[in-house]
MMTF fields as JSON, N, C-alpha, C and O atoms, coordinates in Angstrom:
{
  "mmtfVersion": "1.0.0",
  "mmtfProducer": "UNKNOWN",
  "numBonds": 499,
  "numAtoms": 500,
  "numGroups": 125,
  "numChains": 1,
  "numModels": 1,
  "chainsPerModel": [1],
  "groupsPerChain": [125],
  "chainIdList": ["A"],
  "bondAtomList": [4, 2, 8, 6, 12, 10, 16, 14, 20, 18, 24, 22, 28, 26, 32, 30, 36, 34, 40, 38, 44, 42, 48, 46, 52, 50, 56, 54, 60, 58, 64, 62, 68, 66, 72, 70, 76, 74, 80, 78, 84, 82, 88, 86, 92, 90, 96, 94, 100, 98, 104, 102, 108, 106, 112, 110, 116, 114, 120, 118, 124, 122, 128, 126, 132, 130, 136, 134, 140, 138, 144, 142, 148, 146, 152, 150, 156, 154, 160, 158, 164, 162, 168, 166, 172, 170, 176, 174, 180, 178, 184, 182, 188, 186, 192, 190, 196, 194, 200, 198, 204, 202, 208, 206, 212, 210, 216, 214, 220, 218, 224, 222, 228, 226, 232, 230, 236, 234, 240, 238, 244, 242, 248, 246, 252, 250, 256, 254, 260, 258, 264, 262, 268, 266, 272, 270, 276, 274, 280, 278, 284, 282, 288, 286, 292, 290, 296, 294, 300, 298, 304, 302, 308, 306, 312, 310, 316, 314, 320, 318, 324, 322, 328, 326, 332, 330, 336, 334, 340, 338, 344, 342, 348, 346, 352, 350, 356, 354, 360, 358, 364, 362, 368, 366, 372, 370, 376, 374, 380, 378, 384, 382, 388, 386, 392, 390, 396, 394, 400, 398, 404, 402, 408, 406, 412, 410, 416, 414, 420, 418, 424, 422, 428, 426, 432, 430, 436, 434, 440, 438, 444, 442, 448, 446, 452, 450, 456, 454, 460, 458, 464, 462, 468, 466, 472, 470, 476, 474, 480, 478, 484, 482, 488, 486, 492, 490, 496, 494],
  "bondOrderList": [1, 1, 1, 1, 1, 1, 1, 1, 1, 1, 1, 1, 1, 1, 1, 1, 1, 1, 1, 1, 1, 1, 1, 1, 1, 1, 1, 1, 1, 1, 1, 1, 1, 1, 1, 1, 1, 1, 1, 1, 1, 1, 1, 1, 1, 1, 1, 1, 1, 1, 1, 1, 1, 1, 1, 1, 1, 1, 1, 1, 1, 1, 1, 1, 1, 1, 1, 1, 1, 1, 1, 1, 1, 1, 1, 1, 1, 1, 1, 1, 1, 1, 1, 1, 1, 1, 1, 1, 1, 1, 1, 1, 1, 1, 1, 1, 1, 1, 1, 1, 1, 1, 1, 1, 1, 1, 1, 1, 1, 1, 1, 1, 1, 1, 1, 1, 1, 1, 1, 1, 1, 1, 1, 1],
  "groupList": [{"groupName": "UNK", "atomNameList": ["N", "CA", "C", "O"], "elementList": ["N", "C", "C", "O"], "formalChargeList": [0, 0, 0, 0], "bondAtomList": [1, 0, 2, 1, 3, 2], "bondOrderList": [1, 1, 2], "singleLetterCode": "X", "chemCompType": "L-PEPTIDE LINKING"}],
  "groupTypeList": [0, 0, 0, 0, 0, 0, 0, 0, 0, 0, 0, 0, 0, 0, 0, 0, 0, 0, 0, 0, 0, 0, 0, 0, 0, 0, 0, 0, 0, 0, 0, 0, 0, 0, 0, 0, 0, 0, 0, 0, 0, 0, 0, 0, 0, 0, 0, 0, 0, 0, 0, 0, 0, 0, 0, 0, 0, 0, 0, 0, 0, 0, 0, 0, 0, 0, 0, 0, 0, 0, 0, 0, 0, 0, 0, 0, 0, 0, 0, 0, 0, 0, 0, 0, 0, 0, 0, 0, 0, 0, 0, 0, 0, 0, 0, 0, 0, 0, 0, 0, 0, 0, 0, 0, 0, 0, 0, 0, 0, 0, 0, 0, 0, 0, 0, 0, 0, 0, 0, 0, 0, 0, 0, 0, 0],
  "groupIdList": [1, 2, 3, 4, 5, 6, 7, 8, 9, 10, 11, 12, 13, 14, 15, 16, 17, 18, 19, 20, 21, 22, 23, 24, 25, 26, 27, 28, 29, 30, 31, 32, 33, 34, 35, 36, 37, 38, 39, 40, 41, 42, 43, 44, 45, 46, 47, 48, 49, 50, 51, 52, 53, 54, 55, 56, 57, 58, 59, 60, 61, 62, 63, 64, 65, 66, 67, 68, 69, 70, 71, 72, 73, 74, 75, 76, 77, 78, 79, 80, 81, 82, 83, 84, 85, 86, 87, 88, 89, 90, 91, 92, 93, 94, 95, 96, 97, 98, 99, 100, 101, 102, 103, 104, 105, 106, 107, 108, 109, 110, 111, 112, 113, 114, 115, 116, 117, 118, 119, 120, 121, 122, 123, 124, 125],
  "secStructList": [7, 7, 7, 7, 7, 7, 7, 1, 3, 3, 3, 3, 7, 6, 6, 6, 7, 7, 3, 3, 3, 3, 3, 6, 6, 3, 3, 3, 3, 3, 7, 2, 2, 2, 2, 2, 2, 6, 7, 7, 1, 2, 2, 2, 2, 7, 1, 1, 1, 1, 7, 7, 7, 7, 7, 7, 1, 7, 1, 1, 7, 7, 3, 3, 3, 3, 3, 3, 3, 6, 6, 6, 3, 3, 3, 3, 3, 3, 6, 6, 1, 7, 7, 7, 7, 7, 7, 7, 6, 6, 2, 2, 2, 2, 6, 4, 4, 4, 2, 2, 2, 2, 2, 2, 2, 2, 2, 6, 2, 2, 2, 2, 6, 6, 3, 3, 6, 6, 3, 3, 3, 7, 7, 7, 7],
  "xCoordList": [0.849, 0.0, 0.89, 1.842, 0.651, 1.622, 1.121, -0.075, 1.841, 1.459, 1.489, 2.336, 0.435, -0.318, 0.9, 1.262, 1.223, 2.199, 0.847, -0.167, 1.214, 1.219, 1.448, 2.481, 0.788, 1.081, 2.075, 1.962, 2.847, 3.865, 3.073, 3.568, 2.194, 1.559, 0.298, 0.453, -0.715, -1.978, -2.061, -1.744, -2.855, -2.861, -4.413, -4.663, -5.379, -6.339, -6.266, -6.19, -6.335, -6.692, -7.777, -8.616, -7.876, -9.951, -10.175, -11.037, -8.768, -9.051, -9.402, -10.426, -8.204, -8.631, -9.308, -9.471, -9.815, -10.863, -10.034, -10.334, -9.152, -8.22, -7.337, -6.585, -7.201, -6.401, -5.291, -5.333, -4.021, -2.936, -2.443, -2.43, -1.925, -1.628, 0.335, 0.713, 1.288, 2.172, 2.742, 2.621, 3.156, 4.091, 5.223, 5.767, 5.918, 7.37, 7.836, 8.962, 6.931, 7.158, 6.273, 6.006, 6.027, 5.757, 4.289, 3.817, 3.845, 2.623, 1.701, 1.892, 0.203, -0.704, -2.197, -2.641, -2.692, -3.533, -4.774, -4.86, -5.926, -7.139, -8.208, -8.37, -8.927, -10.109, -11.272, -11.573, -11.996, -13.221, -13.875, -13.861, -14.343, -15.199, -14.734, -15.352, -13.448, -12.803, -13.421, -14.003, -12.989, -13.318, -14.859, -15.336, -15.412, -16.908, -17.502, -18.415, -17.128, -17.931, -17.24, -17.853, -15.967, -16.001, -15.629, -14.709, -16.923, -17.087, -17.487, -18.339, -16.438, -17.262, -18.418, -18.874, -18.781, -20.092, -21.258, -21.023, -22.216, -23.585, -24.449, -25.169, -24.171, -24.885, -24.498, -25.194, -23.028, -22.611, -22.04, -22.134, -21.664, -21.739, -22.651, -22.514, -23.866, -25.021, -24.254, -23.349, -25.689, -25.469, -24.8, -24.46, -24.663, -24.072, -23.62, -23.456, -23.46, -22.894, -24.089, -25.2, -23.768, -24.873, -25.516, -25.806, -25.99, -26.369, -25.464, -25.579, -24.577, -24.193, -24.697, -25.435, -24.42, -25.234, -24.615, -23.923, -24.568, -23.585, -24.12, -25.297, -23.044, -22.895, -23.115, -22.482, -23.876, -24.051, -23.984, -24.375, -23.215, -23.5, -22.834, -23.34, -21.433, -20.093, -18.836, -17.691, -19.494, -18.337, -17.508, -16.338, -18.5, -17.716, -17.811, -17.609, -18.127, -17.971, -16.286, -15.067, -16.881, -15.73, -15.975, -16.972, -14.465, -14.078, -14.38, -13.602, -15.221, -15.615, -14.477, -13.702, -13.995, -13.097, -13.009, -13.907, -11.406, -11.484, -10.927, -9.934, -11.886, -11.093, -10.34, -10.783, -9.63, -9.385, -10.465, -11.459, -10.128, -11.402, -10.079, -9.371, -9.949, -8.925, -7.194, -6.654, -6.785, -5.589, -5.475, -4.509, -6.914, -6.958, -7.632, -7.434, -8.447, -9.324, -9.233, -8.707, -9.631, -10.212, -11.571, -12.066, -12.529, -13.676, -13.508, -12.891, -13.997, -14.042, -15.571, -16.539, -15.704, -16.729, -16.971, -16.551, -17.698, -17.995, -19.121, -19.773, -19.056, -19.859, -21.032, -21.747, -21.55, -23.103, -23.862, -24.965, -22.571, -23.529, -23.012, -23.16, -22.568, -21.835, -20.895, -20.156, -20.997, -19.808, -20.034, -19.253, -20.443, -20.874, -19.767, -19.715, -18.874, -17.873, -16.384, -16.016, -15.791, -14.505, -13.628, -13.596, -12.653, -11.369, -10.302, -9.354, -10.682, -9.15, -7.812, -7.557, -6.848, -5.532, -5.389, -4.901, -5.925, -5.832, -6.447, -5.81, -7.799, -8.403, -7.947, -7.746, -7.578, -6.691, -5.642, -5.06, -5.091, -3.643, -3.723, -3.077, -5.441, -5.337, -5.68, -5.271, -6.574, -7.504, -5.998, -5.714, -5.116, -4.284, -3.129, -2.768, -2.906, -2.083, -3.022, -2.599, -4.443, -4.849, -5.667, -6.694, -5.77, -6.582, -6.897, -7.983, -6.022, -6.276, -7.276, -8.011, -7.147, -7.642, -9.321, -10.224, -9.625, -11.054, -11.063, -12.17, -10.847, -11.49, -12.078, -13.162, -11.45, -11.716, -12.65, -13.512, -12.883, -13.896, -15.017, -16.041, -15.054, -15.866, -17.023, -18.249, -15.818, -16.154, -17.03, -17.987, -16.626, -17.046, -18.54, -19.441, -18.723, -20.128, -21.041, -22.092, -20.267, -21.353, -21.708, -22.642, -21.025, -21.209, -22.674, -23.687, -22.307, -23.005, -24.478, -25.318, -24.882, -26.028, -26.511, -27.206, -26.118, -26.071, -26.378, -27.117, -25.585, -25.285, -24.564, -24.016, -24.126, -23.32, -22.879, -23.639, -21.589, -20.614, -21.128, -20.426, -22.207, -22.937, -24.204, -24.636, -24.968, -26.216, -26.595, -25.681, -28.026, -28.564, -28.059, -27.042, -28.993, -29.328, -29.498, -30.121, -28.72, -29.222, -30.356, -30.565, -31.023, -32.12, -32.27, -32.372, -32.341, -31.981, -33.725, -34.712, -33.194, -34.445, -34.665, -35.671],
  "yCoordList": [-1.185, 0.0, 1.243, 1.248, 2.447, 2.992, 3.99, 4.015, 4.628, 5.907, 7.27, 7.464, 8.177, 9.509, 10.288, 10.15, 10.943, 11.918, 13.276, 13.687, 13.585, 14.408, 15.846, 15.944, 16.981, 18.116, 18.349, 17.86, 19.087, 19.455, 20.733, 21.527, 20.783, 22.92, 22.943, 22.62, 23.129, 23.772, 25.147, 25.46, 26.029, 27.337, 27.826, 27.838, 28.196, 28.933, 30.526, 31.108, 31.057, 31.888, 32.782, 32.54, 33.525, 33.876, 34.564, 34.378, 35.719, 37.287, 36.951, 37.307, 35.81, 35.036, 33.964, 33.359, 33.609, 32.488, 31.282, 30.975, 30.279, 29.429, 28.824, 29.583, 27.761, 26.437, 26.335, 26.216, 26.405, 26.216, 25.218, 25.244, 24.095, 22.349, 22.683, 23.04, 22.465, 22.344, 20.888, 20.155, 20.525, 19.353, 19.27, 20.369, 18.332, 18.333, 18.608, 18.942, 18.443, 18.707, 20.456, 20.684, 21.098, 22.114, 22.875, 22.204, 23.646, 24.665, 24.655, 25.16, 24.207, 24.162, 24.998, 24.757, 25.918, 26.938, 26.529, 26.849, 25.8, 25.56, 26.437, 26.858, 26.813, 28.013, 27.051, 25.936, 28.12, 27.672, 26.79, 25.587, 27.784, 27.597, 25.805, 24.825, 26.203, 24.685, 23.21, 22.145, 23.792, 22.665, 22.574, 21.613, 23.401, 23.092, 22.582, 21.816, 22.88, 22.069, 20.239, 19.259, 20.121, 19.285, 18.507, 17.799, 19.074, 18.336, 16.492, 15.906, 15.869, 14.877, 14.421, 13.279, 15.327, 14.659, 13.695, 13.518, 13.306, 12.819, 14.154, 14.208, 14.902, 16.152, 16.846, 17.378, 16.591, 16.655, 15.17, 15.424, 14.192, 12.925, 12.334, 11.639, 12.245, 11.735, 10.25, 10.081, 9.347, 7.837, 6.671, 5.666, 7.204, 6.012, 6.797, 8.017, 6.011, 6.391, 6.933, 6.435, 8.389, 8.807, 9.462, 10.578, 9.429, 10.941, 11.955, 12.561, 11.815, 13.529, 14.606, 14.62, 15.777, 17.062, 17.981, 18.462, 18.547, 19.57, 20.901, 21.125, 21.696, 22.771, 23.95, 24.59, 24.652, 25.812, 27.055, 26.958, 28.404, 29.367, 29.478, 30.261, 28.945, 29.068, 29.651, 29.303, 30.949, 31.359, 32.36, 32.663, 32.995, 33.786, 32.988, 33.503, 31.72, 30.816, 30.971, 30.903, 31.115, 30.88, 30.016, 29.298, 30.068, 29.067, 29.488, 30.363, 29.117, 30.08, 29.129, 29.939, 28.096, 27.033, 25.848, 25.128, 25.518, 23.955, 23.436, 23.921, 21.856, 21.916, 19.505, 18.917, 18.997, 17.8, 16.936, 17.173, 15.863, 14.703, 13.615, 13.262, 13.194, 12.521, 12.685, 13.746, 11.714, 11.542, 11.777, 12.073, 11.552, 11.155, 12.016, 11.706, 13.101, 14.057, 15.412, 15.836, 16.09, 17.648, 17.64, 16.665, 18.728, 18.748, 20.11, 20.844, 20.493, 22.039, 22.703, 22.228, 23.745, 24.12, 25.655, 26.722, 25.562, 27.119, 27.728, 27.388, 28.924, 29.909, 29.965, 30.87, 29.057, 28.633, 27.386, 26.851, 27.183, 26.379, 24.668, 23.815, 24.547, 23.496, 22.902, 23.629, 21.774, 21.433, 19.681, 19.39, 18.791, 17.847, 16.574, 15.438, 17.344, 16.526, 16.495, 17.447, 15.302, 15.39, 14.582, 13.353, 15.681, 15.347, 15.205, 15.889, 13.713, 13.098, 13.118, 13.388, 12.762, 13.363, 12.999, 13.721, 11.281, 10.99, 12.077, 12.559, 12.358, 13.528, 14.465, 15.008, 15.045, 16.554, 16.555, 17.632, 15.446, 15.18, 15.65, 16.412, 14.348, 14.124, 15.341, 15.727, 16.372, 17.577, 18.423, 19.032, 18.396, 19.549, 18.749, 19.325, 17.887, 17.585, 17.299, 16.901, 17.647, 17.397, 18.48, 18.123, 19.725, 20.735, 21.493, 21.88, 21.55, 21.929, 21.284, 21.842, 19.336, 19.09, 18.795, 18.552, 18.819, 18.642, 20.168, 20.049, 21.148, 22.348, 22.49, 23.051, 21.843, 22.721, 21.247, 21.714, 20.105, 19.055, 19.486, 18.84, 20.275, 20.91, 22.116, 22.203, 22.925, 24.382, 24.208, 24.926, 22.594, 21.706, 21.119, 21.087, 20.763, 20.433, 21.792, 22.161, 22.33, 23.519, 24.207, 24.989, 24.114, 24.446, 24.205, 24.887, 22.589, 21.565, 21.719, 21.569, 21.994, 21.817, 23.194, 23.616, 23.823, 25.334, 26.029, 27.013, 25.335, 26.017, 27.206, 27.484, 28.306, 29.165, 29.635, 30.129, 29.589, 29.764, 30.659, 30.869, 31.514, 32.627, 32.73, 33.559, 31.719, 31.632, 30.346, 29.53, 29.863, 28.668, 28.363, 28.744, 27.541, 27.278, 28.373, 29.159, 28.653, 30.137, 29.455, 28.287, 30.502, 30.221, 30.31, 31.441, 29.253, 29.313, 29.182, 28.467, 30.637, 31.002, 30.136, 30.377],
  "zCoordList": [0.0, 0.0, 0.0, 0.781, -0.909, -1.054, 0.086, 0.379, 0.582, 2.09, 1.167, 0.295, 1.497, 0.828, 1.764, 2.932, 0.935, 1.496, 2.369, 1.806, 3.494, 4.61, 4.155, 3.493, 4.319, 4.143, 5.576, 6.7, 5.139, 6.277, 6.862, 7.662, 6.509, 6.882, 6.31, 5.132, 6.508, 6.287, 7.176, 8.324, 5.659, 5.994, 5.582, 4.377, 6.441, 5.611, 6.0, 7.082, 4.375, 4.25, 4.136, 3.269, 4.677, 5.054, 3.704, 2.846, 3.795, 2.64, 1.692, 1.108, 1.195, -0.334, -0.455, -1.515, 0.777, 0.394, 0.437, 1.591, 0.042, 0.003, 0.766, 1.377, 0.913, 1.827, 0.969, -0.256, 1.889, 1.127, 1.905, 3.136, 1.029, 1.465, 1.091, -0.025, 2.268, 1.727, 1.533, 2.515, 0.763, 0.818, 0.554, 0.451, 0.374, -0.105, -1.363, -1.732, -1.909, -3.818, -3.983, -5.163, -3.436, -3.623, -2.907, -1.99, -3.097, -2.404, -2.927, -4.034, -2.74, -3.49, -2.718, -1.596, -3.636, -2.931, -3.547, -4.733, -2.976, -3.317, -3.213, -2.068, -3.979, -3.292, -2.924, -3.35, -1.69, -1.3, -2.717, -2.977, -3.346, -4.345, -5.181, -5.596, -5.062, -5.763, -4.572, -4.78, -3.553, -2.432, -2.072, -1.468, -2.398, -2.151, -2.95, -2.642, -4.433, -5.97, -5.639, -6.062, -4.867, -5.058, -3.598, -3.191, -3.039, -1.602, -1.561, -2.229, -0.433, -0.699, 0.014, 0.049, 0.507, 1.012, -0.168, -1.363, 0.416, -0.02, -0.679, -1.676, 0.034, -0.954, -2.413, -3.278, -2.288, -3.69, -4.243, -5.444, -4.213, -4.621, -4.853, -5.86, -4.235, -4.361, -3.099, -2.282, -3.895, -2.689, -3.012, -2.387, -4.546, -5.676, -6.902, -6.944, -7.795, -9.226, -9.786, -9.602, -10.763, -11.774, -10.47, -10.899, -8.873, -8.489, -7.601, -6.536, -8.55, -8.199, -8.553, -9.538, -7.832, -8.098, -8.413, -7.515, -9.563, -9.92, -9.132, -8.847, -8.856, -7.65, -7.72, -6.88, -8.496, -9.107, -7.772, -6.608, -8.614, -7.637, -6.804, -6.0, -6.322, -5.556, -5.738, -5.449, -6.472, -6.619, -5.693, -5.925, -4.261, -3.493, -2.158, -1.058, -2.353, -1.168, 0.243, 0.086, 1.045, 1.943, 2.626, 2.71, 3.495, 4.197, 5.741, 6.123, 6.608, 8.135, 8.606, 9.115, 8.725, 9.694, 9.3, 8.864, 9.515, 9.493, 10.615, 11.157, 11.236, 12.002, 11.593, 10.606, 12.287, 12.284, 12.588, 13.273, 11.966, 12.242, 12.368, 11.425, 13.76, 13.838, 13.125, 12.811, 13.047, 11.635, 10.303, 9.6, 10.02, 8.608, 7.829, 6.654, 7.942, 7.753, 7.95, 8.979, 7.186, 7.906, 7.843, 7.279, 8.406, 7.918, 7.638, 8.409, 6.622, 6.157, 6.412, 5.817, 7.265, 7.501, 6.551, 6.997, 5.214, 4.195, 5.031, 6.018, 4.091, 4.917, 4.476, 4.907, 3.533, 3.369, 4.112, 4.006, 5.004, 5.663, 5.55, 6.425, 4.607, 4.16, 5.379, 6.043, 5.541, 6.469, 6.493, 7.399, 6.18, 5.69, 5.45, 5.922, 4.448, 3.57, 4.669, 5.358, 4.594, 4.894, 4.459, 4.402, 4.044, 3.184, 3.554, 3.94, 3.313, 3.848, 3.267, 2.093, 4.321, 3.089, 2.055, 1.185, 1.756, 0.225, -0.85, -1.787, -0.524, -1.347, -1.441, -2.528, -0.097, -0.663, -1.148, -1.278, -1.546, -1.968, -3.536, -4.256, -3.756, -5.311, -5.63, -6.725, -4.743, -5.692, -5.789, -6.82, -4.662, -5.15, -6.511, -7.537, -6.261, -7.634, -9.07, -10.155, -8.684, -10.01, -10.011, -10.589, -9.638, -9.751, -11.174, -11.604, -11.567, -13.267, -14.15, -14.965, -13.705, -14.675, -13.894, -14.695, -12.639, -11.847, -12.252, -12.778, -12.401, -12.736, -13.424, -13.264, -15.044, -15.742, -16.091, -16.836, -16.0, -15.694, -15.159, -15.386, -14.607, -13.461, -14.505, -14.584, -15.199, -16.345, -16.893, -17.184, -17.214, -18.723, -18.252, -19.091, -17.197, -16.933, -16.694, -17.218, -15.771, -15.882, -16.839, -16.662, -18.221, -19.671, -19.742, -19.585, -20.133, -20.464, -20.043, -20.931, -18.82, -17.753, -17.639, -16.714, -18.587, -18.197, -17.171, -17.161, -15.886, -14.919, -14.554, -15.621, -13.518, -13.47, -12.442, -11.609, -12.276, -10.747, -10.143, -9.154, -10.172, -9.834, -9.469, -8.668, -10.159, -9.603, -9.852, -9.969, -9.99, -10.518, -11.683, -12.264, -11.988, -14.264, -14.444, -13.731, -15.873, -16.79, -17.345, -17.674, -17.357, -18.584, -19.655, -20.131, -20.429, -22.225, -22.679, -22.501, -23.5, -24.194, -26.253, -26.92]
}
């Protein structure tokens, strides 16, 4: 079993909204908005495969606190209320070394669904 490398430092930042994960290979700054579209709770995963819920409307989301859930976890508590999901180090490992490509995965659905980081569904006339 290979062992998830450990942030040496977690930092949240309130001003900018963003969790910065350090590790040994470098600094990685997540925003609210990134960590909340891709919370793992049941509310955004759904209970199984095929119901997830895409996240519309997070785009000035903050971060009120995080605090530990044992060893293995944080729980991130946003300022809508959200606090649900907890991300364990494997997850925060993968979202920060793969943030580019869950983003813009992310862009691409809300395209799609014509959702918007700002509000609900647009409405297509």
């Amino acid at each position: 079993m290979t062992q998830i490398p450990l942030p040496t430092d977690v930092r949240l930042h309130l001003k900018s909204r963003t969790l910065e994960l350090i590790y040994a290979d470098g600094a990685f700054e997540l925003t609210a908005e990134f960590l909340r579209v891709h919370s793992p709770s049941a509310e955004v995963r759904g209970h199984g495969i095929g119901q997830e819920k895409l996240q519309t409307g997070k785009r000035l989301v903050g971060i009120r606190e995080i605090q530990p859930s044992g060893n293995y976890a944080l729980k991130i508590v946003f300022d809508d209320g959200h606090d649900s999901g907890l991300y364990t180090w494997e997850y925060l490992h993968d979202l920060a070394h793969n943030q580019t490509e869950y983003w813009q995965a992310y862009l691409d659905k809300l395209a799609a669904e014509g959702g918007s980081r700002d509000g609900g569904l647009i409405a297509r006339g």
